[in-house]
N, C-alpha and C positions, 0 to 999 in steps of 0.2 A: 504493500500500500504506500509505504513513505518513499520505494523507488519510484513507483507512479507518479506520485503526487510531485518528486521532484522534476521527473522526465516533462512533466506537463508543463511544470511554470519554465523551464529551461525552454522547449517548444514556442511557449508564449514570449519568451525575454527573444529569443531568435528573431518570431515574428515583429514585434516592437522594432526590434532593430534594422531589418529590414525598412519596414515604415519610412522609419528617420533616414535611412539612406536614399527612400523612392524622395523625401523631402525635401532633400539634397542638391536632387539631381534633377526637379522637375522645373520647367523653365518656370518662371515669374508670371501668374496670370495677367501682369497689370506692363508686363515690359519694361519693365524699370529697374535698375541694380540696386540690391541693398544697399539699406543704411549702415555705417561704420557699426552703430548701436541694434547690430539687427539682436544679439543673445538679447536683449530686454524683453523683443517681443518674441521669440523663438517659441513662446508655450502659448500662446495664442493660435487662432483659427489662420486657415491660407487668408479667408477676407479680410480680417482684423489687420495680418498683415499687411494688404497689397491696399485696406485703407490709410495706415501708417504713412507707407512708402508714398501716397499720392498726397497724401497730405506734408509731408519733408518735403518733398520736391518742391510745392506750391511756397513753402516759406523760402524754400536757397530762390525760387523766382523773384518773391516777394523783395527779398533784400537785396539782389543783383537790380532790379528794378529802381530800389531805392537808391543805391548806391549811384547810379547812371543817373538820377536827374539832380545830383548834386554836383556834378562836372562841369562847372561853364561853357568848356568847349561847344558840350552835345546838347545844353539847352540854348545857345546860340544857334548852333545848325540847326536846330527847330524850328526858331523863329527864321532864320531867312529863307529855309522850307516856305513859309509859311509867304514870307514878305514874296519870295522871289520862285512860283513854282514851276515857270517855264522850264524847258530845257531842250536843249539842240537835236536835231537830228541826228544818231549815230550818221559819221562821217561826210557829214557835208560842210559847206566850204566854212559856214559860219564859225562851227567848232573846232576847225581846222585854224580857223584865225586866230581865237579867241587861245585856244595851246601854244601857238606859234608867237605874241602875244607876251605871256608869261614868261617864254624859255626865252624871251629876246630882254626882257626886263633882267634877270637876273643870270645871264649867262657873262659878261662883264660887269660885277656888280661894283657901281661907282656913284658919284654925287650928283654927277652932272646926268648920265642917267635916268638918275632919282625925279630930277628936275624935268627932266625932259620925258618919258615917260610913266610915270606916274597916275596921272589922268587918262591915259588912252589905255592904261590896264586893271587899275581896280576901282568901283563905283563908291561912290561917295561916303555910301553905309556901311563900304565892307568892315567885317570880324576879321582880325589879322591876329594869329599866335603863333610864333616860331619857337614854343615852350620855352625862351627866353623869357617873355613880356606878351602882352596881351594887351592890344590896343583898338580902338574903333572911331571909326571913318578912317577919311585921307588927311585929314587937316594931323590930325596925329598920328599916324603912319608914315608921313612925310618928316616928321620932325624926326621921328623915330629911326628912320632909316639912312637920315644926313648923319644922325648920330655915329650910325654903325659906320658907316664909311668912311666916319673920321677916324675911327679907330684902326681901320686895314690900312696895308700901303696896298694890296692887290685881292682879289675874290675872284674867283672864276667857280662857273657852275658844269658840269659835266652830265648830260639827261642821257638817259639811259632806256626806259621804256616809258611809257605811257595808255593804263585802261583806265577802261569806264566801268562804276558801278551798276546798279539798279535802279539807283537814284538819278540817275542823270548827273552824277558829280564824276572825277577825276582823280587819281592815283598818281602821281606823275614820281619817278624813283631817279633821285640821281647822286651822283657823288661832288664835293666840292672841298676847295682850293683855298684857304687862307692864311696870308701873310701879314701877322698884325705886327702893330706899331713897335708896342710896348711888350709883350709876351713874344720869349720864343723869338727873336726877330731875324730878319734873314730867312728863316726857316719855313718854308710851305706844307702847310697840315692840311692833312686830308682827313676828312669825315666823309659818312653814307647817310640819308636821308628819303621820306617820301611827305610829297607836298601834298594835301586834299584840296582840291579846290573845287569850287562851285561858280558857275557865272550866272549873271543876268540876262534879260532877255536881248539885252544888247550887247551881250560878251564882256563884260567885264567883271571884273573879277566879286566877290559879294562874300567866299567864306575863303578863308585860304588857314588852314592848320600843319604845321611840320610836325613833322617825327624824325627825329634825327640825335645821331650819336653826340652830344654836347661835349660827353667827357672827353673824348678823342679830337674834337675840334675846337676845343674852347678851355676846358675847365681843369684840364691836366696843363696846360702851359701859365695858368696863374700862379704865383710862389705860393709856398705854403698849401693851397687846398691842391694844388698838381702834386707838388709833394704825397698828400694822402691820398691821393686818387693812385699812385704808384705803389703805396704801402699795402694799401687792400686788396691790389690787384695781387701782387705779391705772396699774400698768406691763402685766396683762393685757391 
């Protein structure tokens, strides 16, 4: 009788364990990969879980959402979304201008340039952020960019491709060239970069955003912060 009794619940612990392994290994009804925290719910039903896991998901949305409308950049490209919804034709001559345009502005970037065109490249209201500074319109854009110039003895831009989003905006990816005054002199530093831009229904320019390696092009040639920029790279 007590070997029965033992052979049975052995039987039944076998079967259990099975279970847990078919539990294992059965895909997720809800399509979603567990939570880090999935042993909490591990003794709950499949539903309980797979409402768990829709419910995590909706919060990581929840504050990825949050987080995105505290960025200035992305709630400026809203609004000129908004101000400015036109957009070009893929590949016609307009959008072809309006590119050609931009690479001609900053492919010898100088003062006189600056002065000269300026106006026939970005529109009055443009949002301008070279994750340096963050400025808007052209009345301080202009001021801003006589500045930079004063600083170089030489800037050159090298464009390298150029797509288009979804949006109707621009990706444009190049590498460039500077020779400044006081940092490093003599010495031509290269950085990589990709510009966003956006135009009007006139072509001119309205959101323009850099992404660009700062450390490599700017921030390693100042004393002292170059210095620490070399020390951390270092213990990487």
């Amino acid at each position: 009788m007590g070997t029965d009794r033992a052979s049975s619940a052995g039987i039944e612990q076998r079967g259990r364990n099975v279970e847990d392994r078919k539990d294992q290994t059965t895909p997720n009804p809800c399509g979603l990969r567990k939570p880090h925290h999935d042993a909490i719910i591990i003794g709950y039903s499949r539903q309980t879980r797979c409402n768990a896991l829709v419910a995590e998901r909706s919060i990581h949305q929840q504050t990825y959402t949050s987080m995105d409308t505290h960025l200035p950049t992305l709630s400026e490209l809203d609004a000129v979304r908004s101000r400015h919804p036109q957009v070009f034709e893929p590949g016609s001559i307009e959008e072809a201008a309006a590119i050609e345009r931009f690479q001609q502005f900053f492919a010898h970037f100088a003062g006189d340039r600056v002065d000269k065109l300026l106006a026939c490249t970005y529109a009055p209201d443009v949002y301008f952020n070279d994750s340096l500074k963050a400025v808007h319109g052209t009345s301080e854009l202009a001021i801003y960019l006589r500045e930079s110039t004063a600083a170089i003895d030489d800037c050159r831009v090298v464009y390298q491709d150029v797509s288009r989003n979804s949006d109707g905006e621009y990706l444009v990816r190049w590498r460039m060239m500077i020779r400044f005054r006081k940092f490093a002199r003599g010495k031509d530093t290269w950085s990589i970069g990709i510009s966003h831009l956006r135009f009007n229904a006139d072509g001119l320019i309205v959101y323009h955003q850099d992404y660009w390696n700062a450390a490599d092009g700017l921030y390693q040639h100042i004393p002292l912060l170059g210095a620490a920029i070399r020390s951390i790279r270092k213990r990487l």
